[in-house]
C-alpha positions as CSV (number, residue, x, y, z in Angstrom):
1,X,-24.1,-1.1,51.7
2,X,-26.2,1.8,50.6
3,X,-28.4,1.7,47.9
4,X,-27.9,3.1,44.7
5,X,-30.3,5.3,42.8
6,X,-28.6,5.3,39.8
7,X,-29.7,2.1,39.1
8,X,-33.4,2.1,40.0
9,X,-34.7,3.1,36.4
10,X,-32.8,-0.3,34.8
11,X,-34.5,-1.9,37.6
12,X,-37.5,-0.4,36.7
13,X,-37.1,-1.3,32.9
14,X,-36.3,-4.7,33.7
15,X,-40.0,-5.4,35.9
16,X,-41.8,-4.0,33.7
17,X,-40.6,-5.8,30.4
18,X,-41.1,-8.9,33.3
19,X,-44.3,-8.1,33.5
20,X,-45.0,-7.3,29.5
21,X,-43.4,-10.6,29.1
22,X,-45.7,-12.8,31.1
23,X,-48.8,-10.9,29.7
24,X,-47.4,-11.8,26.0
25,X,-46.4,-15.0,25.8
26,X,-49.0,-16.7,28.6
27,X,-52.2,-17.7,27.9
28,X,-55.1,-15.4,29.4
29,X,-56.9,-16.8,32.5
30,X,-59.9,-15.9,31.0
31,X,-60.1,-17.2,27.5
32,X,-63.2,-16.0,25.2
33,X,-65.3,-18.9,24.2
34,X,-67.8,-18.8,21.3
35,X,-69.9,-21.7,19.7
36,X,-72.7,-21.9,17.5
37,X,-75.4,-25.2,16.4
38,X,-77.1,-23.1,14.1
39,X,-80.4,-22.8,16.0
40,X,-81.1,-19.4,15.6
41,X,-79.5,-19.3,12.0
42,X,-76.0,-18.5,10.9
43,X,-74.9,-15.4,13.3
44,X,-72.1,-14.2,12.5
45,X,-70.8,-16.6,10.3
46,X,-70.5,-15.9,6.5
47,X,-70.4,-18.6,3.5
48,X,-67.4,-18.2,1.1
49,X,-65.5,-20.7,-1.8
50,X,-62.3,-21.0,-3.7
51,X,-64.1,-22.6,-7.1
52,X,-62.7,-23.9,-10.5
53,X,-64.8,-23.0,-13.4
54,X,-67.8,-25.8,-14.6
55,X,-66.7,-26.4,-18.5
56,X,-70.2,-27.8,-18.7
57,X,-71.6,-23.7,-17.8
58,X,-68.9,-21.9,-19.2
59,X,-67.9,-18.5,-17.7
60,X,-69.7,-19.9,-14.5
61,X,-68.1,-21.7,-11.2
62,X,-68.9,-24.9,-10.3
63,X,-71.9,-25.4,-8.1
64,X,-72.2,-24.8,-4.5
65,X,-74.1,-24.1,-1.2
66,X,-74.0,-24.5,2.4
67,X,-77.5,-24.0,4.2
68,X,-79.4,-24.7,7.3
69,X,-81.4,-28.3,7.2
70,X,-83.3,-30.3,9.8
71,X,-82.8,-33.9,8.2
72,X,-79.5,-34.0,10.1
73,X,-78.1,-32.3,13.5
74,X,-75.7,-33.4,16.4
75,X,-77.7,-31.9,18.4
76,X,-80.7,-29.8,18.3
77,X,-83.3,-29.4,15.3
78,X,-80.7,-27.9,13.0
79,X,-77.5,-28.4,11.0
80,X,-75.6,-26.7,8.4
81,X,-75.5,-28.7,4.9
82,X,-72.1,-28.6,3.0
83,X,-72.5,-29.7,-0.9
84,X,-70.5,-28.9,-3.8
85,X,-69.9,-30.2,-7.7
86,X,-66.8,-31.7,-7.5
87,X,-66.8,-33.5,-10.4
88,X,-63.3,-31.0,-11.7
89,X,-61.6,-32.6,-8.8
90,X,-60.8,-29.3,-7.1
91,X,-63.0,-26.8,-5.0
92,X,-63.1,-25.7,-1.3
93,X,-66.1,-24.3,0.3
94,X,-66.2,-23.0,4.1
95,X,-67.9,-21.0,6.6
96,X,-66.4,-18.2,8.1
97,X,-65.8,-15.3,11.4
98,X,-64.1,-12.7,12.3
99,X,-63.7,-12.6,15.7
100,X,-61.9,-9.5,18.5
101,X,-59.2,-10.1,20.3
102,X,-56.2,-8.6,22.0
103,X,-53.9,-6.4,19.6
104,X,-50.1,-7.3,19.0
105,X,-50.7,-10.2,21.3
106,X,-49.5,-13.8,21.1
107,X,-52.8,-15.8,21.4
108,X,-53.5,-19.9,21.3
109,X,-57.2,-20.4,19.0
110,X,-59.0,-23.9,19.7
111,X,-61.3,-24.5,16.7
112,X,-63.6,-27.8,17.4
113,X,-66.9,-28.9,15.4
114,X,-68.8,-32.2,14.6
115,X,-68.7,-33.1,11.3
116,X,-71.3,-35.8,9.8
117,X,-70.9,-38.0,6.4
118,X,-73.5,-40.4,5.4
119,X,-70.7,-43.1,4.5
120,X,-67.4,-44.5,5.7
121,X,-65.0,-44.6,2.6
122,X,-61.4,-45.9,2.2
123,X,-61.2,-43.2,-1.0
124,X,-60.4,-39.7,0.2
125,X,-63.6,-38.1,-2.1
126,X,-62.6,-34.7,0.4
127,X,-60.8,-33.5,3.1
128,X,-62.4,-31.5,6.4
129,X,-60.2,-28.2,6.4
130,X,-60.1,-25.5,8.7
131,X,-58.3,-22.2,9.3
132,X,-57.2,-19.9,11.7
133,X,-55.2,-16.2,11.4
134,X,-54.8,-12.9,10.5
135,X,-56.2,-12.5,7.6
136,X,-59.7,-13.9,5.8
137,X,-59.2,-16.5,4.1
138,X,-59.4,-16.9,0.3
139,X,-57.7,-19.7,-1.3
140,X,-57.9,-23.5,-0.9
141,X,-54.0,-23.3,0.1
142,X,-55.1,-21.1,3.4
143,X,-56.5,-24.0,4.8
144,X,-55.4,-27.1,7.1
145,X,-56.5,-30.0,6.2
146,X,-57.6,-31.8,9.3
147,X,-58.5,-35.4,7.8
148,X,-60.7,-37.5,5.3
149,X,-64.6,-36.5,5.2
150,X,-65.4,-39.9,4.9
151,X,-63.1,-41.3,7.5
152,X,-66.0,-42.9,9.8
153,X,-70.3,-43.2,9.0
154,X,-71.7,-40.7,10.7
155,X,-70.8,-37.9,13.4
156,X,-67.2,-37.6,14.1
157,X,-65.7,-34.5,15.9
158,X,-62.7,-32.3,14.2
159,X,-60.1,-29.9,16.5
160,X,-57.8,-27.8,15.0
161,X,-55.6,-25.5,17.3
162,X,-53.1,-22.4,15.9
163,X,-50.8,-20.2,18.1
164,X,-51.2,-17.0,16.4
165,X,-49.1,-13.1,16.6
166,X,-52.1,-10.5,16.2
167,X,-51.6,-7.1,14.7
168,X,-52.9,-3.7,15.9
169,X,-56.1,-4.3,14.8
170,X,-56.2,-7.5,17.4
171,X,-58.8,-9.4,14.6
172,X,-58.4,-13.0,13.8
173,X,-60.5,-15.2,11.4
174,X,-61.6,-18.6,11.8
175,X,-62.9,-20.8,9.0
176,X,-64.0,-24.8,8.6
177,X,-65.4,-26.0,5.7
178,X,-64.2,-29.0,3.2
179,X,-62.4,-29.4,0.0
180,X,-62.9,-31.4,-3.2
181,X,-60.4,-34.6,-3.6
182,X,-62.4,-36.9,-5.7
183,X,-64.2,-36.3,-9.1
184,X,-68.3,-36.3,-7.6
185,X,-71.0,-34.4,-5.7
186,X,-71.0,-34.2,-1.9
187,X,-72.7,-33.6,0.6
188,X,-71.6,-33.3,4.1
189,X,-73.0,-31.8,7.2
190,X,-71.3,-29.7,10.5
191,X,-72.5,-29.0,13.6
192,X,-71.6,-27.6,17.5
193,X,-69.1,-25.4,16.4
194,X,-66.2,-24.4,19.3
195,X,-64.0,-21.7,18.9
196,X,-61.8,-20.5,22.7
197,X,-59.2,-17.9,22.0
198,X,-56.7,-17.2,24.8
C-alpha cells in the first residue's frame, strides 16, 4: 500500500497540536523557585490593604503597617511584622509580587510561608489569607483564606496552591497577608516565604 501525500499536512497538524498540547497542560520540568526571609529587606515585595474607615479619625483608614523586626524570625535575624486596628471588625493587609512567567500558559503556583502568633486562641480574632492570579490584588474578597491566625502559639507553616491560565503578558501576582475577624489590634509575624511556579 503506497503512501499517501494528501494526507501528510493533517498528519502534520495533528503532531504538532500533540506537541502544543503536552507543553500546555504539563507542568515544566524546570519550575521557577523564589523565596525571601527578609534579610536583605523587602525585595521585590510591596505592602498594600483593603481598609474600612476609623470613625474615631474621620476621613482617615484604620491603622496599619507591616515592617521588618528582629524580636521575632523563623529563621535568620529578621521577620516581617503584620499589625492592624481591627477594632471595625473588617480590614485585610498583605504583602505583595508580581512575578514572569510563560504567556497564555496553563501554570500550577505553590505559595508557602511561616506564619508566627504569640497565642493559641479558640476565637478566630483573623484569618491568614493568601492569593494567587492574574491580576493584583485589591479587595479583601481576592483572597483565600487559608486558616485561623491564632490556630497554634507560635510558628506554624501556611501553603496555598492555584492552577492558573496566563494571558499574553505571562504576569502573575502572588500575595499573603491576614484579615481582620475579631473587633481588636493584632499583631502577627511571617517569615521564609516560598513561591515555585511551573
Amino acid at each position: 500500500m503506497r503512501f499517501r501525500f494528501k494526507y501528510l499536512p493533517t498528519i502534520v497538524i495533528l503532531i504538532i497540536a500533540g506537541i502544543l498540547s503536552v507543553w500546555y497542560f504539563y507542568p515544566s520540568p524546570n519550575p521557577a523557585f523564589y523565596e525571601e526571609d527578609f534579610e536583605q529587606g523587602l525585595g521585590d515585595w510591596l505592602k498594600d490593604a483593603d481598609l474600612p474607615l476609623d470613625p474615631n479619625n474621620p476621613g482617615h483608614s484604620v491603622t496599619w503597617n507591616i515592617s521588618r523586626v528582629t524580636k521575632i524570625s523563623s529563621s535568620g535575624q529578621y521577620s516581617l511584622e503584620l499589625h492592624i486596628d481591627g477594632r471595625q471588625d473588617d480590614g485585610t493587609i498583605w504583602l505583595e509580587k508580581e512575578i514572569q512567567t510563560k504567556n497564555n500558559s496553563q501554570i500550577h503556583v505553590t505559595i508557602s510561608f511561616e506564619f508566627y502568633s504569640e497565642q493559641e486562641s479558640f476565637n478566630i480574632i483573623a484569618g491568614v489569607c493568601a492569593y494567587a492570579g492574574i491580576s493584583n490584588p485589591t479587595l479583601e474578597e481576592d483572597f483565600t483564606v487559608l486558616g485561623p491566625a491564632n490556630e497554634v502559639e507560635g510558628w506554624k507553616r501556611y501553603t496555598h496552591k492555584k492552577t492558573l491560565i496566563t494571558d499574553s503578558t505571562g504576569k502573575v501576582w502572588v500575595a499573603l497577608g491576614i484579615t481582620v475577624r475579631w473587633e481588636t489590634e493584632m499583631t502577627y509575624n511571617i517569615d521564609d516565604i516560598k513561591i515555585i511556579i511551573d
